[in-house]
N, C-alpha and C positions, 0 to 999 in steps of 0.2 A: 499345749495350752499354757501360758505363761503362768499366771497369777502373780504377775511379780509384785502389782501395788498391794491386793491384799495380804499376799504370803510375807514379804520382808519385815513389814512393821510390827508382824507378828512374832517373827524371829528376834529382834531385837527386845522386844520386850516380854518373851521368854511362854507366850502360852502355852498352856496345854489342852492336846486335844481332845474331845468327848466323843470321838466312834474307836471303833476294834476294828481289829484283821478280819479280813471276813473267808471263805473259805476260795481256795483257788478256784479257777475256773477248768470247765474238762477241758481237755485237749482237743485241738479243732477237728470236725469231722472232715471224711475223707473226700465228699462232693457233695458241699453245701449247697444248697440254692435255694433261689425265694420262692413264695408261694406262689404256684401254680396257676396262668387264666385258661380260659376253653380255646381250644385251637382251632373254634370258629369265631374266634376273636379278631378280624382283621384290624383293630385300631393302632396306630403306630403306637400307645402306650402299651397296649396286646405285646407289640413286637418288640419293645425294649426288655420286658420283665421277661419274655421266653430266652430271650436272645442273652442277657447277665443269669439266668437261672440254668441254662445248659453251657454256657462258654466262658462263666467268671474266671476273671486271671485274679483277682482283687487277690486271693489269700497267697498266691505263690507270691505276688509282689510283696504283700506286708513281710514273706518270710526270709527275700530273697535282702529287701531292705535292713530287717533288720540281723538275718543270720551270714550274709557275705558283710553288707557294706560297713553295718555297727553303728555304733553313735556317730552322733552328725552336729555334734558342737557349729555354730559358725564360726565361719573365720578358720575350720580344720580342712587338712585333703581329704578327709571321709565325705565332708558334706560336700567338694568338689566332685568326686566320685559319686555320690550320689545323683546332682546336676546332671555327672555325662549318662548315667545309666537312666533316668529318667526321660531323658530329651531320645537318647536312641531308641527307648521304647514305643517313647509316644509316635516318634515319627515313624518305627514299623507296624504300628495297629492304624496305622491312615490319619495321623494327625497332620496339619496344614499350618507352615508359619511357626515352625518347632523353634524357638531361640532362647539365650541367656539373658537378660536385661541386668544391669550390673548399679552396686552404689555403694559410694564410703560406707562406710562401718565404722572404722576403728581396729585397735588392736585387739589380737588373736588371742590366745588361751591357752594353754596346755597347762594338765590337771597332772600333777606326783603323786605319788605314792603319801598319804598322810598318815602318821603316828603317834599315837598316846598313849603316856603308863602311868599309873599311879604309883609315884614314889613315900605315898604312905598308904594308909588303911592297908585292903588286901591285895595291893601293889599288882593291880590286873590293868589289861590293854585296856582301852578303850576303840568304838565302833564310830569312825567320823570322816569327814570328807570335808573338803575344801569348797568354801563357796564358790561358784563359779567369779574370774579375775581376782579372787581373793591375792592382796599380798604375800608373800612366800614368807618366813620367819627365817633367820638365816641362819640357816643349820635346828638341830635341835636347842628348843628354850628351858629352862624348869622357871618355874614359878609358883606361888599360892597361887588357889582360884579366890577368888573376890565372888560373893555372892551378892547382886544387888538386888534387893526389896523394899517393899515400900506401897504403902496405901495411900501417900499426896503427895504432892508437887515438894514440899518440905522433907519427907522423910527421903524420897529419893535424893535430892540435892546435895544432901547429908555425903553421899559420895564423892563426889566432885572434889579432888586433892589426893585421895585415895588409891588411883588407879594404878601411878607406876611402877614397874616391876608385876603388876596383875596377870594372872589370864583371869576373864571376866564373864559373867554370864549372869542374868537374871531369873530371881525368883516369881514369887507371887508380888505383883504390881496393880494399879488400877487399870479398871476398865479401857479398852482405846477406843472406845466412843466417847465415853467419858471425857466432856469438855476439850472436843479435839482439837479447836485453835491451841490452845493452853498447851496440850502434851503433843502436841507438833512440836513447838517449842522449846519444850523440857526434854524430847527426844534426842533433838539436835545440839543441845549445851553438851549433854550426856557423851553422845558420839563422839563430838569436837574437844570433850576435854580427856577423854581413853584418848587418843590419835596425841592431844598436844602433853600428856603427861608422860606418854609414856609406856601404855598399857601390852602388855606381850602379843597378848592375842583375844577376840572372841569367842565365846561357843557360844550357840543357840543351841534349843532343843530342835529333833527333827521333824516334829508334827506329826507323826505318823507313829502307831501303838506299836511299830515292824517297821524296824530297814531306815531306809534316810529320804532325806526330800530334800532333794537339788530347785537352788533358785539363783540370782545375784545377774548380775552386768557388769561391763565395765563401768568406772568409778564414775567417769563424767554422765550417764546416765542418772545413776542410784542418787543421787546428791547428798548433800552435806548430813543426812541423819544415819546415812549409814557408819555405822565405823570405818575409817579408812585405817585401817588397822588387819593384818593376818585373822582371818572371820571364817569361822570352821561351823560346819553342822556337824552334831554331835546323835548317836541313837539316845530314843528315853528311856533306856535301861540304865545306859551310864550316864546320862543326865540327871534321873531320879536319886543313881547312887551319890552323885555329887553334892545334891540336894539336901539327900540322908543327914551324910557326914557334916555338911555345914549346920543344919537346924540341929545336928546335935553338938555342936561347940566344935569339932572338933579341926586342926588344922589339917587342910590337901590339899598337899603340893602334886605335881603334873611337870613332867617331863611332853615335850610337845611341837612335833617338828611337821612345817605344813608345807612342802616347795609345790614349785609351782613356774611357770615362766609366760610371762605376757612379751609379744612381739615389741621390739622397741618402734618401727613403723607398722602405721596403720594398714589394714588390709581392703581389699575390695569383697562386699558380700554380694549372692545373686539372686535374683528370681529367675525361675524355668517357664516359658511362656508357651502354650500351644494351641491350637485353633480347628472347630468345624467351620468353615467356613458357611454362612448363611447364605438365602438366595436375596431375594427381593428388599429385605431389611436389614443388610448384611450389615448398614454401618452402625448399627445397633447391639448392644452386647449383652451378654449375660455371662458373668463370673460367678466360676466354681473354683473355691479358695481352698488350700490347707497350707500348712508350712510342711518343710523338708527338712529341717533341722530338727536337735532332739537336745536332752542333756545326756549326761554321757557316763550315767552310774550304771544304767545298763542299755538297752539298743532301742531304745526308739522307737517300739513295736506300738504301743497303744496312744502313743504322745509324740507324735503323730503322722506313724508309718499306715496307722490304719486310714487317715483320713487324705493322704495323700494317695494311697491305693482306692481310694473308695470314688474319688473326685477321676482319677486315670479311667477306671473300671466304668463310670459315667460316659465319660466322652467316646473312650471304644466301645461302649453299648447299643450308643445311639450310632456310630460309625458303621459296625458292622450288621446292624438291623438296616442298615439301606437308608440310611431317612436322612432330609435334610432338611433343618429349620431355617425359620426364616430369619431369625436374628442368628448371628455369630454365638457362636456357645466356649468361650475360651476360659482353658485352665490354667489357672496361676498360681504354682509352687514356691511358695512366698517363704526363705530366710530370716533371720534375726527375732522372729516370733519372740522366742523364750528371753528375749533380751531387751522385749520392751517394742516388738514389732514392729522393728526399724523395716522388715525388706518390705509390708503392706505400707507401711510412709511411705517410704521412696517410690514404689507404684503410684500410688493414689497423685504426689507430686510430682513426675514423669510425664503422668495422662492426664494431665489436668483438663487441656483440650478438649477430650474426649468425655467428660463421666459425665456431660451432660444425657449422653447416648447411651448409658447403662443403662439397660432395664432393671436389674437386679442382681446380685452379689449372694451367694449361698457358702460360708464358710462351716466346713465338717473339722470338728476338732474337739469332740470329748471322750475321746476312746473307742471300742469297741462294739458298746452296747446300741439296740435298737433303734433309727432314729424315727421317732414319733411326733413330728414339726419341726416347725421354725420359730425362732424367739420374733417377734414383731418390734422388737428394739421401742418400744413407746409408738408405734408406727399404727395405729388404728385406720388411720386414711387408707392403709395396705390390706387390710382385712380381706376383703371379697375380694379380691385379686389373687391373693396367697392364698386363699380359700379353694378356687376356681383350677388352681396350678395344682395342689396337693388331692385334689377329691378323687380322681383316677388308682390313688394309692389307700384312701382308708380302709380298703376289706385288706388292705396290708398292715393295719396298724398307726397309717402316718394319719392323724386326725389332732394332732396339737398346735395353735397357733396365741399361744400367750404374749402380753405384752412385755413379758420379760426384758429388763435393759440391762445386757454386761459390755465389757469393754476389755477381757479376756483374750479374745483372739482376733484375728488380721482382719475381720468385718468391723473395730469400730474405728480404724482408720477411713474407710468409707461413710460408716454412719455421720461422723464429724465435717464431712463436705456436704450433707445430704443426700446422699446415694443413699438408696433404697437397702440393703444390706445385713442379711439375717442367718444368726447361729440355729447350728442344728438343733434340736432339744435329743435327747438320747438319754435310752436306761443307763445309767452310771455304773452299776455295777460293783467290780470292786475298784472302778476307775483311782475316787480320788483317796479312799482306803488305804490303797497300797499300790500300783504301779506308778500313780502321777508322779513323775521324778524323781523315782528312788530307783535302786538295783534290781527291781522286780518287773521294771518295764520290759519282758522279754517276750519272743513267740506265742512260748505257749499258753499267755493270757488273752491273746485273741481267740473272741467266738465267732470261728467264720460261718455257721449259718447267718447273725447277726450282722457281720460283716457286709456278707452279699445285702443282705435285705437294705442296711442304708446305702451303697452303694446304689442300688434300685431306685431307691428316693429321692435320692439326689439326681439319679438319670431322669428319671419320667418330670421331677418339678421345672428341671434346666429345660427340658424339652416343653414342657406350657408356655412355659415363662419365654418362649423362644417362638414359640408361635400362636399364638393368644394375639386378636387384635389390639389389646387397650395394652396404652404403659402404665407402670407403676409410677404415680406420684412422685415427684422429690421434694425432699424442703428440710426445715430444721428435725 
């Protein structure tokens, strides 16, 4: 899940967060499965939830994804390798029309080893990481840090002439709702005059009470408010201590070296495409989304190895309980997510042709936790329809259908043409706590009983939504 428009401007202008660490999750049991129906149940919903609750592959995939393959940056050979091992899988569990679909991206990424000490106070390392495309510093830098604060557009400005030779980072500033034309604005003089004076480098704090939180793009993405400037996440321990030191007078200097290497040609990113084939209604679709890429402080496992496992685990459910719907049921392992969801663009404009024939789009991308509905994206006309597709699973839990509207993950490239198109809702957990893009996104924060169960929901709703006479609505 990206968050890249709310997390950055966050970053730049230096908040702090209000939750704690919350406690790990146990380690996944040894054969999870979902809740149990009567095995005089012959309903083809009957036979999806027996058929994922005695033969889920979902947890060995999240672990095989995240403990062989690793992070899955786009644009790296992990997430290449990821592609080939996905599409062989799918096409040995009976998947139909297994292929790549490919599209510009841009230039690659590769993250260095990043380093910081403090050459005063008590001349300790610092805990930080290179924003993703961040510029490389060239070699190690020293410099003062520059503390910027400020309570209006005035006191901020006050910096501006100030920056060169800085590393820079912000304190307490005004609200960013707070008159947001205006400090859109004030954001971007800011950015533009670090880059034009001169400034070393950026820290941001990392959002996170633990560990770090990975975000960024390439530059032509981010636009003109980010610093185009060496742009580091920093942990809030040594964020805070930096903090200390400045509100107490004192000066801190920072030795600070960030490499890093962006491909000088652009690269090709992919989507992984695979098909039940439907009968009668076959040229009718239903999309089950996740992305395949990850960031890359640690593997991928809950951001979102779970949700690409979860969306696989659907389609071989319905595959090997025997059934066949009438719409096309097709998976799409959707790239560049974390980057601003370039590989669901390039989808959505690919098939343009076709999305008038979508039924519906179900993208699973908050982690690990329960999924308990679907967001309705503003979509009311959808109600009893999603209503009708989901009721087979509430003595499962799944009974949530809020009009919630985000634009978070690879569903609101479709929402934006009109396609029908709704995020999972799910317990969060310690999701955005502590694994969402930091070094803690690993194995064993996945809870595969929870696991199976959305995989389950995502099976049996793709399966309504696939064979239900009426279509879903499309429109703004």
């Amino acid at each position: 899940m990206s968050g890249i428009r709310r997390a950055l401007p966050a970053l730049l202008f230096g908040l702090l967060p209000a939750t704690a660490l919350v406690a790990q999750a146990p380690p996944p049991a040894t054969r999870p499965g979902a809740t149990a129906v009567a095995a005089s149940d012959t309903t083809a919903t009957a036979k999806i939830i027996r058929e994922i609750a005695a033969h889920q592959h979902a947890v060995s995939d999240v672990e095989h994804l995240a403990d062989v393959i690793g992070p899955r940056l786009t644009g790296s050979e992990r997430l290449l390798r990821a592609h080939a091992w996905a599409e062989s899988t799918l096409t040995a569990r009976g998947a139909a029309n297994v292929h790549r679909e490919g599209y510009a991206f841009g230039p690659s990424w590769t993250r260095g080893q990043a380093r910081a000490r403090l050459l005063t106070q008590n001349g300790g390392t610092l805990t930080l990481a290179a924003l993703g495309w961040s510029r490389p510093t060239p070699g190690p830098v020293r410099g003062d840090v520059l503390v910027v604060t400020g309570r209006t557009p005035a006191e901020l400005e006050r910096f501006i002439g100030r920056f060169k030779g800085r590393i820079v980072t912000f304190g307490e500033t005004p609200p960013i709702g707070a008159d947001s034309v205006a400090y859109r604005a004030l954001r971007d003089r800011l950015a533009l005059a670090m880059r034009e004076e001169g400034a070393l480098a950026y820290l941001a704090p990392a959002g996170k009470q633990e560990g770090l939180g990975m975000t960024g793009g390439p530059v032509w993405r981010l636009g003109s408010w980010a610093p185009q400037i060496p742009f580091a996440i920093v942990a809030m321990k040594d964020y805070l201590l930096l903090r200390r030191a400045a509100d107490r007078g004192e000066r801190v200097t920072l030795e600070l070296d960030l490499p890093g290497t962006t491909s000088r040609a652009p690269v090709r990113a992919f989507n992984t495409v695979a098909e039940l084939r439907g009968t009668d209604l076959s040229d009718e679709v239903v999309i089950l989304g996740a992305h395949l890429d990850s960031w890359d402080l640690g593997t991928g496992a809950t951001d979102n190895g779970t949700g690409v496992a979860g969306v696989m685990e659907a389609l071989r459910g319905i595959t090997a309980a025997g059934l066949k719907p009438r719409r096309t049921i097709r998976v799409v392992l959707f790239s560049g997510e974390e980057q601003g969801h370039f590989g669901s663009k390039a989808y959505v404009e690919a098939h343009r042709a076709e999305l008038a024939r979508v039924q519906a789009v179900l993208v699973l991308d908050l982690g690990t936790g329960k999924v308990r509905g679907f967001a309705l994206q503003g979509r009311e006309d959808c109600r009893r329809l999603m209503g009708a597709a989901i009721a087979p699973l509430n003595d499962l839990g799944v009974v949530e259908l809020p009009l919630e509207r985000s634009d978070d993950s690879d569903h609101a490239a479709f929402n934006d043409v009109g396609v029908p198109a709704f995020f999972a809702v799910q317990d969060t957990l310690d999701y955005f706590r502590v694994t969402h893009h930091s070094q803690y996104d690993t194995f064993e924060r996945v809870d595969s009983a929870q696991l199976v169960q959305g995989a389950t929901a995502i099976a049996v709703t793709a399966w309504e939504l696939a064979t239900m006479p009426a279509r879903l609505p499309h429109g703004p």
